[in-house]
BAFI-3210 file (N, C-alpha, C; in Angstrom, 3 decimals, decimal comma, padded with zeros to 6 digits):
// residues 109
n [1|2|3|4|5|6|7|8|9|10|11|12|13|14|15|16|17|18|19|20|21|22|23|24|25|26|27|28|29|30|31|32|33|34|35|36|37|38|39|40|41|42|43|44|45|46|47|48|49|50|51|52|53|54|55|56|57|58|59|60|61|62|63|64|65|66|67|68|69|70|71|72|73|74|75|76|77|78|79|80|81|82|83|84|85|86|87|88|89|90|91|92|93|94|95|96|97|98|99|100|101|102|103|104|105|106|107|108|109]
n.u [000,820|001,964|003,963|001,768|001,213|003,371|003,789|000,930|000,726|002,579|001,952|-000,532|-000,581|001,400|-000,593|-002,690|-001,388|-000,345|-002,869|-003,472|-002,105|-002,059|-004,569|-004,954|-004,727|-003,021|-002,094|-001,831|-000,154|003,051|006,831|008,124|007,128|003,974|003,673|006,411|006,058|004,345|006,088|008,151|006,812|005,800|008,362|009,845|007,932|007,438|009,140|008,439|006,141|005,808|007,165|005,221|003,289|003,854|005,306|004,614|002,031|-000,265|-001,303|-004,335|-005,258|-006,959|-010,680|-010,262|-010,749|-013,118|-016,132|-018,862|-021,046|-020,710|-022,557|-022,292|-020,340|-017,369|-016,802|-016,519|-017,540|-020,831|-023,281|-026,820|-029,373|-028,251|-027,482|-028,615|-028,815|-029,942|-031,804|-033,795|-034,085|-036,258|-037,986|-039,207|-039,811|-041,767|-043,846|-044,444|-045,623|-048,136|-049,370|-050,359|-052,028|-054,531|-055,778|-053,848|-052,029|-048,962|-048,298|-051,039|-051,516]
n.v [-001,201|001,200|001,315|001,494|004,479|006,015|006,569|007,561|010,013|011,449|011,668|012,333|015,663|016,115|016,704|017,875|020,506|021,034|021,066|023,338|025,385|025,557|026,573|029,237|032,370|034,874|037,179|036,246|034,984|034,344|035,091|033,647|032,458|031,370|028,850|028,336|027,349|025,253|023,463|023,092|021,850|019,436|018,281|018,016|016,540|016,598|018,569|020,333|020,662|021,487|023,974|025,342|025,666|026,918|028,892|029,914|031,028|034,549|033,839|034,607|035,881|033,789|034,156|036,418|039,216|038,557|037,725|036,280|035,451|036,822|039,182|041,174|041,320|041,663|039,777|037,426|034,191|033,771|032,392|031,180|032,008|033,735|035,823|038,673|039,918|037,875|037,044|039,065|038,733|036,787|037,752|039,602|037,548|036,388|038,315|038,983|036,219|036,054|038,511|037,151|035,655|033,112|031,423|030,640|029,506|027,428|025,202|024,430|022,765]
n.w [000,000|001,151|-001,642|-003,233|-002,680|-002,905|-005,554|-006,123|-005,001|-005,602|-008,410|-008,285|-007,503|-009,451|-011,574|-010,406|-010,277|-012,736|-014,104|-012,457|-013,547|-016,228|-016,473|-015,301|-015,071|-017,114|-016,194|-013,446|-013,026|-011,373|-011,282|-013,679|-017,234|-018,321|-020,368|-019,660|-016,880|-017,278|-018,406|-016,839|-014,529|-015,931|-017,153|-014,437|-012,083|-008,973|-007,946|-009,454|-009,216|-006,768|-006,768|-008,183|-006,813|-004,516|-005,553|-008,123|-008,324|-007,998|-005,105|-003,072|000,518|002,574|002,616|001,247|-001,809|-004,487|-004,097|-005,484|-003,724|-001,935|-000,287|001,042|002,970|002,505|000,491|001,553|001,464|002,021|003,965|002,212|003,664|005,250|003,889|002,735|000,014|-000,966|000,308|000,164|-002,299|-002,235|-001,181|-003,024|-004,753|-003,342|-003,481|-006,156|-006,657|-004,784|-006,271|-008,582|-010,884|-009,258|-010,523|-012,751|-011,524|-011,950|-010,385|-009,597|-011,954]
ca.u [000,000|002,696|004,084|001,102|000,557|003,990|003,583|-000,404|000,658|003,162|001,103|-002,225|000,257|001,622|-001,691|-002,899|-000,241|-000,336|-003,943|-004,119|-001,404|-002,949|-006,243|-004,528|-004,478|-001,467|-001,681|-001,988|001,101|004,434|008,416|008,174|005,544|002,880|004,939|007,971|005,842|004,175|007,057|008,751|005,962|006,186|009,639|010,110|006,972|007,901|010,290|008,082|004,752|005,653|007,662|004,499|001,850|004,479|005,995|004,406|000,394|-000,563|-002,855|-005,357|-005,425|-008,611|-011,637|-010,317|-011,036|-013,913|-016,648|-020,311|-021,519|-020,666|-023,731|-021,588|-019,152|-016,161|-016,245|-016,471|-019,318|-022,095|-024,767|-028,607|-030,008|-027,878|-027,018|-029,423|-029,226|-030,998|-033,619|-034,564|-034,831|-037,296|-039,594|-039,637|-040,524|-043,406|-044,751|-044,710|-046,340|-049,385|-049,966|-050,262|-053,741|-054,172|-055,969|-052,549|-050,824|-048,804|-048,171|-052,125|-051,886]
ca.v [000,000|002,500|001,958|002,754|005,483|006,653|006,803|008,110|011,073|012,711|011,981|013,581|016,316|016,956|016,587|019,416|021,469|021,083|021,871|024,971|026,533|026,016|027,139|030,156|033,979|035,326|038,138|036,004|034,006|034,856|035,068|033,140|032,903|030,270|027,718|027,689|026,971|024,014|022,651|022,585|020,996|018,768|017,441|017,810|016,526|016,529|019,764|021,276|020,694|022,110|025,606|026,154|025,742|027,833|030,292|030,528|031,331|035,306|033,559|035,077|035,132|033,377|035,329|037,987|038,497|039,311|036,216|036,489|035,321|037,941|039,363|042,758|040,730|041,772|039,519|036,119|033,440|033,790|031,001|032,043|032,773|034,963|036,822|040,159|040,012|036,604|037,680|040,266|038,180|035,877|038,573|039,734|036,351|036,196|039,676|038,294|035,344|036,968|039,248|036,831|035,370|031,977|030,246|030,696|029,277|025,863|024,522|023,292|021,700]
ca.w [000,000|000,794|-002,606|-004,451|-002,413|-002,893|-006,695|-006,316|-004,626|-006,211|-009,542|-008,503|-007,294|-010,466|-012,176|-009,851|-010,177|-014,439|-014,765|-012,192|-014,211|-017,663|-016,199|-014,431|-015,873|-017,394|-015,212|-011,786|-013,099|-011,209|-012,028|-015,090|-018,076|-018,237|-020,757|-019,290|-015,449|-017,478|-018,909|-015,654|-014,001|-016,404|-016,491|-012,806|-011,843|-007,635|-007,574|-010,651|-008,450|-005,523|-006,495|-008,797|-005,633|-003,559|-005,897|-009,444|-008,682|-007,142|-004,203|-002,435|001,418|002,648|003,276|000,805|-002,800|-004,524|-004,122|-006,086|-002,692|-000,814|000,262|001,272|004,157|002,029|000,020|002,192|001,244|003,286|003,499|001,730|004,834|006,044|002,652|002,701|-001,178|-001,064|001,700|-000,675|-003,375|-001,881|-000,712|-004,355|-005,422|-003,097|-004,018|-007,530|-006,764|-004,650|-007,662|-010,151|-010,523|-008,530|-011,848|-013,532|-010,882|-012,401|-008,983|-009,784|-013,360]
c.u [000,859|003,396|003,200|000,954|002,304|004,139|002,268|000,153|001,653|002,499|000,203|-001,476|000,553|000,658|-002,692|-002,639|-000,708|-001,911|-003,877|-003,211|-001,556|-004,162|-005,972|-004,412|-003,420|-001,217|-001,310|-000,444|002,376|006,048|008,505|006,858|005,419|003,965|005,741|007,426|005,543|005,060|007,863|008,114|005,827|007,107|010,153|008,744|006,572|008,183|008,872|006,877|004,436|006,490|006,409|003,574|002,723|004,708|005,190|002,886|000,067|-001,695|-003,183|-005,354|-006,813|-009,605|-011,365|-010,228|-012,445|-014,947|-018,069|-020,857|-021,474|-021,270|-023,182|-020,810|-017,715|-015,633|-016,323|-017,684|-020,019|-023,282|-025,979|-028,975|-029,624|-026,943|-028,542|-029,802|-030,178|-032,181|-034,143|-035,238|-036,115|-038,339|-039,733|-040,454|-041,862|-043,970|-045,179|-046,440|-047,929|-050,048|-050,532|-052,016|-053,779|-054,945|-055,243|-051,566|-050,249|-048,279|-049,691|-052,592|-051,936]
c.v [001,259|002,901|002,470|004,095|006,746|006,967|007,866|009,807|012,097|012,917|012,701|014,800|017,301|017,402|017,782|020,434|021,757|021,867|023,369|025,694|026,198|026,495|028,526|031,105|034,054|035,815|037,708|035,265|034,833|034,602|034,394|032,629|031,484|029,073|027,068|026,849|025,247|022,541|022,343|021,476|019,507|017,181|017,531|017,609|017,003|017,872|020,656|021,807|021,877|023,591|025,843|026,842|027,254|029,094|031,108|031,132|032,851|034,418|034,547|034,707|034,341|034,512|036,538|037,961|038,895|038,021|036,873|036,316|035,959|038,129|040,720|042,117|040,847|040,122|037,724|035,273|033,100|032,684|032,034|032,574|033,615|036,636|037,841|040,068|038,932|036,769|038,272|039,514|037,147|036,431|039,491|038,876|036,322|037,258|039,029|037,211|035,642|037,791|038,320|035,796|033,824|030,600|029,917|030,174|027,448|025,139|023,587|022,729|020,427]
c.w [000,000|-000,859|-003,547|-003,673|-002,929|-004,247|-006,927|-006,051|-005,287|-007,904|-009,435|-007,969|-008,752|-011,842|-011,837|-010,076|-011,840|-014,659|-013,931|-013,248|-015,613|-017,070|-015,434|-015,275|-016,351|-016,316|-013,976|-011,888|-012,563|-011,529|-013,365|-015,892|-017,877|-018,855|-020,266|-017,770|-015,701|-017,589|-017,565|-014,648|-014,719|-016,449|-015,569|-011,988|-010,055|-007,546|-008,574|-009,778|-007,246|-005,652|-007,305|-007,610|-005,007|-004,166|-007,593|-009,505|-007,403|-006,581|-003,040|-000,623|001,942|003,498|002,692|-000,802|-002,890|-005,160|-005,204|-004,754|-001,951|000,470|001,088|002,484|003,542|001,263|000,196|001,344|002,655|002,808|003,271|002,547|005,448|004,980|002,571|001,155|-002,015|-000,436|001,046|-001,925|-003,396|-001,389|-001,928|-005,174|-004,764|-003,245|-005,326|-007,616|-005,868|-005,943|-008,621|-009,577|-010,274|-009,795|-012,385|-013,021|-011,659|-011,675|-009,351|-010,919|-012,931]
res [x|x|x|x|x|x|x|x|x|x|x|x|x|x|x|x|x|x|x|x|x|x|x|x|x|x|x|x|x|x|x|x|x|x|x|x|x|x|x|x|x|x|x|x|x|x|x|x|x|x|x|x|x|x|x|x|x|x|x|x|x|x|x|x|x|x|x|x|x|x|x|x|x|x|x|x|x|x|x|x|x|x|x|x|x|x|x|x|x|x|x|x|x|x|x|x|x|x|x|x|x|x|x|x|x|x|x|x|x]
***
């Protein structure tokens, strides 16, 4: 078991490593361009893996950053219920749905 594991891991490793940095911005990319990060990752799958995680990707500290989830907490994800921009939207929906005429409703087809 340890040897597959000692093969598994540095593969899904460098398998990690390979796609974030094709799937990664130019712009977020650091000291050296995209290509050359791949190619290293690459043929140093171990050494290549681990200066990309560490040194080649601008990351984000946690909790900062600019989420869709927000909900105005700077940014964080906030669960539905306690997102304001969701609360709102659900007492829009039921205004809606009061208005609308209860023969039309397709809850009773």
């Amino acid at each position: 078991m340890l040897r597959v594991l000692m093969f598994l891991v540095p593969l899904a490793l460098s398998v990690y490593a390979f796609i974030d940095c094709i799937s990664t911005k130019d712009e977020d990319i650091r000291h050296m361009p995209k290509p050359l990060w791949a190619i290293l990752v690459l043929l140093f799958p171990l050494v290549g893996s681990i200066s990309w995680l560490i040194a080649g990707k601008k990351r984000q500290p946690a909790g900062a950053g600019g989420s869709a989830w927000g909900g105005g907490r700077g940014g964080q994800w906030v669960a539905p219920d306690d997102n304001p921009d969701f609360l709102k939207s659900l007492d829009e929906d039921k205004d809606t749905d009061r208005k609308r005429d209860p023969d039309e409703d397709p809850r009773h087809d």
